[in-house]
C-alpha beads as a LAMMPS data file, in Angstrom:
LAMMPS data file: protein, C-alpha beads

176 atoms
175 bonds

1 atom types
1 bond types

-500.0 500.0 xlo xhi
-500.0 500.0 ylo yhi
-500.0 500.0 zlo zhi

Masses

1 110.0

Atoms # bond

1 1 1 261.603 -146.154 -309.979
2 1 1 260.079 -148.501 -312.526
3 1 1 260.052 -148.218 -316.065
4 1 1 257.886 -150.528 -316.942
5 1 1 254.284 -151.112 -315.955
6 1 1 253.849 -149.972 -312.185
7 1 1 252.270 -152.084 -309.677
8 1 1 248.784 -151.654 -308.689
9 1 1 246.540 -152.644 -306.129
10 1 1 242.772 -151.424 -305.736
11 1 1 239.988 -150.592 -303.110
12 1 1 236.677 -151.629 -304.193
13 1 1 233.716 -151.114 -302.253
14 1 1 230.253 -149.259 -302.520
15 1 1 229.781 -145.751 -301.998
16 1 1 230.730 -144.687 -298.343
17 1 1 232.384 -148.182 -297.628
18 1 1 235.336 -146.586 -296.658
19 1 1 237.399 -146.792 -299.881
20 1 1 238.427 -142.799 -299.733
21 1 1 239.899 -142.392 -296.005
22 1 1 242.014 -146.079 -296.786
23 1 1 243.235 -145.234 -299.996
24 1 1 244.604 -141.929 -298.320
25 1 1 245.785 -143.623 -295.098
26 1 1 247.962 -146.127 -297.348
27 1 1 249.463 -143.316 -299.814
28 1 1 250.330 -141.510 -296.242
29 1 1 252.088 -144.866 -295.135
30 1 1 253.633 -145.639 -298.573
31 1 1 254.769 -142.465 -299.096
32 1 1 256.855 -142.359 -295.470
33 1 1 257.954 -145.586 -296.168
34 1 1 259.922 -144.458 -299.250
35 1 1 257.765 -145.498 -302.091
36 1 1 256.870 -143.221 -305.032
37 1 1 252.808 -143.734 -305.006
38 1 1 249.769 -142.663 -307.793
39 1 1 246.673 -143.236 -307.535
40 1 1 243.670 -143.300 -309.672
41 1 1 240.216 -142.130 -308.729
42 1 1 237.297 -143.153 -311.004
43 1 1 234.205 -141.529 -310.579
44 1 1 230.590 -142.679 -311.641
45 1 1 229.528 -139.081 -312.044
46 1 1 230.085 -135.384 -313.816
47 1 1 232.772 -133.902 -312.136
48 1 1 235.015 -130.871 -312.431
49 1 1 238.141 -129.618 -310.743
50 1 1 238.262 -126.482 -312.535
51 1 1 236.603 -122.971 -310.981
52 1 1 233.204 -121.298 -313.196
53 1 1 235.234 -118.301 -314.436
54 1 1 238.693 -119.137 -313.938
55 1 1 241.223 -118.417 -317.507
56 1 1 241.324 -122.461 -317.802
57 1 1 237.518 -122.656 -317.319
58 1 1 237.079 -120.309 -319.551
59 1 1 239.738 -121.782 -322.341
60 1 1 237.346 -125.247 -322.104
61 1 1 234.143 -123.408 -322.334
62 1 1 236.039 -122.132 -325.434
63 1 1 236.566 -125.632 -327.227
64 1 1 240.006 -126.860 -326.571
65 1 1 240.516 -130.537 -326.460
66 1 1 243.045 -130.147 -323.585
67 1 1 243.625 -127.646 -320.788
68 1 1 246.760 -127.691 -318.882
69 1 1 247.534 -125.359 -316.145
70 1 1 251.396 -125.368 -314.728
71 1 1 252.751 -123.245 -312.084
72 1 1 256.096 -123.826 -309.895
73 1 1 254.287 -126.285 -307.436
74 1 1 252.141 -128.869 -309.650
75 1 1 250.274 -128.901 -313.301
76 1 1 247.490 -130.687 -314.231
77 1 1 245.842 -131.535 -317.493
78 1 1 242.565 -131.912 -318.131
79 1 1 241.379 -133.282 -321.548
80 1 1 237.727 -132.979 -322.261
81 1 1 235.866 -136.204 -323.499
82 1 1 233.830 -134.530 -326.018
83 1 1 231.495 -137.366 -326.883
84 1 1 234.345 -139.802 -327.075
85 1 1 233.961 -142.534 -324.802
86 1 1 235.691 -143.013 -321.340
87 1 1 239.290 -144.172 -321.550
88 1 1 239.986 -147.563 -320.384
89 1 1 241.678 -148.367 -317.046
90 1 1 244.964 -149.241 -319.332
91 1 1 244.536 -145.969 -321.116
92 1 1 244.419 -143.977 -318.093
93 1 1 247.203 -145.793 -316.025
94 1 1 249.604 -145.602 -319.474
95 1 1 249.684 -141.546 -318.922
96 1 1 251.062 -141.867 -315.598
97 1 1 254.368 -140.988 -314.663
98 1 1 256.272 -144.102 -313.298
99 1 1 255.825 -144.787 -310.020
100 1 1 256.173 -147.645 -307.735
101 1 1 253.007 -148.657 -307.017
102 1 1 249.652 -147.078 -308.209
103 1 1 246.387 -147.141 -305.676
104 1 1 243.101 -147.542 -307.374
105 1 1 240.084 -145.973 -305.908
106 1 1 237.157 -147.270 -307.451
107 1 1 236.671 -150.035 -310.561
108 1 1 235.522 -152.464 -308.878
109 1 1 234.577 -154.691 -311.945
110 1 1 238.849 -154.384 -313.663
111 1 1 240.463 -157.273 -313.162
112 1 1 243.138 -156.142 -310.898
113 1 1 243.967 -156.985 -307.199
114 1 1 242.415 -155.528 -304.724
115 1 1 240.790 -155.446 -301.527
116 1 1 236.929 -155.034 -300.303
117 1 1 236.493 -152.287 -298.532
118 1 1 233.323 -152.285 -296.105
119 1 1 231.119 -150.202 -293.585
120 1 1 228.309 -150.659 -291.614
121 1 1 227.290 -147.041 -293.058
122 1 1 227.768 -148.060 -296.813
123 1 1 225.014 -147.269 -299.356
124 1 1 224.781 -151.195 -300.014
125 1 1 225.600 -154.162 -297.810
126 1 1 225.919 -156.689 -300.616
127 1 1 229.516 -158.221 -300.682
128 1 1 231.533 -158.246 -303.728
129 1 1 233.937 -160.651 -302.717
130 1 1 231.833 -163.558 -303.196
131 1 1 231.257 -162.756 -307.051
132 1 1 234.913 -161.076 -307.733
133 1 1 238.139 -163.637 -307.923
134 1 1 240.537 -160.417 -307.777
135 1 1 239.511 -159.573 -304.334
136 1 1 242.703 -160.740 -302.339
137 1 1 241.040 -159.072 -299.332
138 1 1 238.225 -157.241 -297.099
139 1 1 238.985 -154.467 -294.764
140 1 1 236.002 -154.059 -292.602
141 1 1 234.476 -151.942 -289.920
142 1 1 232.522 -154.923 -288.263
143 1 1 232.977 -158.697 -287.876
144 1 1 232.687 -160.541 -291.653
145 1 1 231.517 -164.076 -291.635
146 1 1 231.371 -164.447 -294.815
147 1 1 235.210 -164.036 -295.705
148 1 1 235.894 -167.497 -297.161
149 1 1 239.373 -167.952 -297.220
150 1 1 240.083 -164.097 -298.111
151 1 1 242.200 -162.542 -294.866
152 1 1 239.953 -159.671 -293.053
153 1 1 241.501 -156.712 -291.591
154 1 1 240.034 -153.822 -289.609
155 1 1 239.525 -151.156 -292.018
156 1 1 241.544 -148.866 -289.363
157 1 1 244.544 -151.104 -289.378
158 1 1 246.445 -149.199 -292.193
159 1 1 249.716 -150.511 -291.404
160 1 1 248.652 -154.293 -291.490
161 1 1 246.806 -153.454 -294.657
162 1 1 250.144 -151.868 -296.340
163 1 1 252.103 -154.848 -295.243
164 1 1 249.405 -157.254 -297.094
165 1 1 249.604 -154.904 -300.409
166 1 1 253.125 -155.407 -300.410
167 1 1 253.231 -158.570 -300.091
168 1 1 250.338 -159.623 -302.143
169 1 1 252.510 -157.619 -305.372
170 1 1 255.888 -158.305 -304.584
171 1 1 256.599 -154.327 -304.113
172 1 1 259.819 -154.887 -302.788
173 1 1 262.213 -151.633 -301.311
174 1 1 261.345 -148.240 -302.502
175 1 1 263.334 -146.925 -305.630
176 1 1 264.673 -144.305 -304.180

Bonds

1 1 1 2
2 1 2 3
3 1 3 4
4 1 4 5
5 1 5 6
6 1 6 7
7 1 7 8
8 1 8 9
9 1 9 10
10 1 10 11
11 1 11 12
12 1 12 13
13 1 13 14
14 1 14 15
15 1 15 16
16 1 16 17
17 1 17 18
18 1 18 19
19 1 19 20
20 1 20 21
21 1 21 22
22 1 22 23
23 1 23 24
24 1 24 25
25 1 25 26
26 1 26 27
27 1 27 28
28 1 28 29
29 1 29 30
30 1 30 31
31 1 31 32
32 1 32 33
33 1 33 34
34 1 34 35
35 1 35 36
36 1 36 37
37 1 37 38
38 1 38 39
39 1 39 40
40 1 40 41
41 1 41 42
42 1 42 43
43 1 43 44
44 1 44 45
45 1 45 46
46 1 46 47
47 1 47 48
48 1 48 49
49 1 49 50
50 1 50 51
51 1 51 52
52 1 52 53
53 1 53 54
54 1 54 55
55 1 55 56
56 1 56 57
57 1 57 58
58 1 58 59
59 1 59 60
60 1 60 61
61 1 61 62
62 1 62 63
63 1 63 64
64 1 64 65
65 1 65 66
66 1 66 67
67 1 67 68
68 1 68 69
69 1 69 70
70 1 70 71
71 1 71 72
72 1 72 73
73 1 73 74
74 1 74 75
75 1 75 76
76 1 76 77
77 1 77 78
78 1 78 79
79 1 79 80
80 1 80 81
81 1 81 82
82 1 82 83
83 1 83 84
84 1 84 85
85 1 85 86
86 1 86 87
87 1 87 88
88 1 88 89
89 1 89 90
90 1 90 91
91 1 91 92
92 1 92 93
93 1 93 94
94 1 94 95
95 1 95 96
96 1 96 97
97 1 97 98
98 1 98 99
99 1 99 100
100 1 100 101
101 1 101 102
102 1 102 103
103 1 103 104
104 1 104 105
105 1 105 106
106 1 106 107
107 1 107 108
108 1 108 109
109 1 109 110
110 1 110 111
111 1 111 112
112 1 112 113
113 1 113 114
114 1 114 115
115 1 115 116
116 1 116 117
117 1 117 118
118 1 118 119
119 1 119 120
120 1 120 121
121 1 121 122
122 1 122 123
123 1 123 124
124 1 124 125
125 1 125 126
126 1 126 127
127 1 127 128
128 1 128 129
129 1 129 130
130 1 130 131
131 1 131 132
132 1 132 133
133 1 133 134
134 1 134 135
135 1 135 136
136 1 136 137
137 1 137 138
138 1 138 139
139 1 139 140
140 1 140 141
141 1 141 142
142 1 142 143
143 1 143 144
144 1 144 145
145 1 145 146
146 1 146 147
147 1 147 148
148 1 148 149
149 1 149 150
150 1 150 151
151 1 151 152
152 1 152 153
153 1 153 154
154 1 154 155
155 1 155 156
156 1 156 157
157 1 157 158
158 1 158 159
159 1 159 160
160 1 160 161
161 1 161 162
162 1 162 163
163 1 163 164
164 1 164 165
165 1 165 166
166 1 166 167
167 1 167 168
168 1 168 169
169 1 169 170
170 1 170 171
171 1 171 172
172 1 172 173
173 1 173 174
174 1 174 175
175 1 175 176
């Protein structure tokens, strides 16, 4: 495993482009080819992962500044913004355990690597790879002609797609 800073790699795309089912198709291929793999999911909306009545719902409700909730299977914190603004991407990918190589779902505008995902059925057609120098990519689900130089895959082709994240960060063998 790495110590320092993981590697990272993101899907960007616009809502119902596709970016969910790839980013779990490539943590399923990562993960049974060895690799340790996070992944970060940012969200342009409330949300909540906790249950209206449930002790750690209720300990929130109450005030505190952080909830976490551990049992022998998994914990999870959740700290409560309060009025403070949203952590940055850095912030966020700091509190991670180390891994060796962290997914991003989402952030389209951080200046990472990442590739476009894009759908006939997406909310908006308008490409981002024309505007965006980090996309190394586009994973479609229809012919692009507007690709430039950037490689195109099928957005079903998971195992090309892995092979091209690799690559594209150097993530050598898995740690383990």
């Amino acid at each position: 495993m790495t110590t320092s800073r993981p590697k990272i790699f993101g899907i960007a795309g616009w809502k119902n482009s596709g970016k969910t089912g790839l980013a779990v198709r490539l943590v399923t291929e990562f993960t049974a080819r060895g690799y340790r793999i996070s992944t970060i999911k940012h969200a342009h909306h409330d949300f909540d992962i906790d249950k209206v009545g449930a002790d750690s719902f209720r300990h929130r409700q109450a005030g505190a500044h952080e909830v976490t909730i551990v049992s022998g299977t998994r914990y999870a914190i959740m700290h409560e913004l309060r009025d403070e603004p949203e952590p940055s991407f850095d912030e966020i990918l700091a509190r991670l355990a180390p891994c060796d190589l962290v997914l991003i779902e989402g952030y389209k505008r951080e200046p990472i690597p990442k590739i476009e995902a894009r759908r006939l059925e997406a909310a908006k057609r308008e490409p981002l790879a024309a505007h965006d120098p980090h996309i190394a990519a586009i994973a479609a689900d229809h012919p692009v002609e507007d690709a430039g130089s950037l490689p195109v895959f099928d957005l079903d082709d998971t195992l090309a797609i892995a092979d091209f994240i690799a690559s594209a960060i150097g993530l050598g063998k898995p740690a383990k």
